[in-house]
Every structure is written in C-alpha cells, then in structure tokens.
N, C-alpha and C positions, 0 to 999 in steps of 0.2 A: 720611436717617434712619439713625442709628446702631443694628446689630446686633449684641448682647451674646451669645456663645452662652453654655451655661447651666452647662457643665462645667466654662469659665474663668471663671467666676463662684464655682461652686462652690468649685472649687481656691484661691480669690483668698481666698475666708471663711473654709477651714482653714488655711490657713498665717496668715491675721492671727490666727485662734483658737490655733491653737499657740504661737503666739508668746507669748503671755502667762505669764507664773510659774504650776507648777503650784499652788503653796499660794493664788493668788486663784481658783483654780474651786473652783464648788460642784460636788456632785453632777450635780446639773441642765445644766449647763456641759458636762459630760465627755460625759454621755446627749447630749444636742446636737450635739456635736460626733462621735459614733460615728455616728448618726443621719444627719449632713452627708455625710461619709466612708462611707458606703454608698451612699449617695442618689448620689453620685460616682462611685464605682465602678462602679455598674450605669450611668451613664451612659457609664462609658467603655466599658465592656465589648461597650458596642453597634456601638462604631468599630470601623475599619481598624485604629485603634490599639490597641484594646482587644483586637483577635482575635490581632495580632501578639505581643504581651505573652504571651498565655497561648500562643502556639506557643511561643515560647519557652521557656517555664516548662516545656512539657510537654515538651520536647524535654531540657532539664537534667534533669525530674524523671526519663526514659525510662533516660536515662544514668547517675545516681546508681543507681537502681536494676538496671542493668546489670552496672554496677561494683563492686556489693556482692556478685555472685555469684559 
C-alpha cells in the first residue's frame, strides 16, 4: 500500500496552483490557495523541520535585532 504524506501532497497542489498565470484566477482561486498555504504551514510546523526553520528564523531575527543597536 502506498503512503502519501499530506504535506507532500499539499506542497505538490501549491506549486501546480502557482503555476498558473495570475490573470486566470478568480478571487476564489487566490482564497484557496492562501487557505492550502496555511493548512501547509501548520503542518510543517509540527516537524523536526518545521521547529528547525523557525530556530533559524529566530536566531536571524535575534541578530538583526542585535545589530540595529
């Protein structure tokens, strides 16, 4: 039995939705697609990967803000 995880599923349906020209989405389309892109995000964010990502971030944001002073 093949097992699809759901985040590479996800990722697979915003980049074929991005892909399209912006002038053939509707409204509707974009909402969808912000909508996908969350639903995404909080799925990564649950990973190893996802906690990784934001140490990072925090560690850049710790620094900029370091560096401003």
């Amino acid at each position: 039995m093949l097992t699809i995880n759901v985040a590479v599923l996800l990722a697979v349906i915003v980049v074929l939705r991005l892909r399209r020209r912006t002038q053939a989405r509707s409204r509707f389309d974009e909402k969808l697609t912000v909508v996908i892109v969350l639903a995404l995000g909080v799925l990564i964010a649950l990973t190893a990967v996802g906690q990784g990502i934001l140490n990072v971030l925090g560690q850049l944001a710790s620094g900029v803000t370091q560096a401003s002073r």
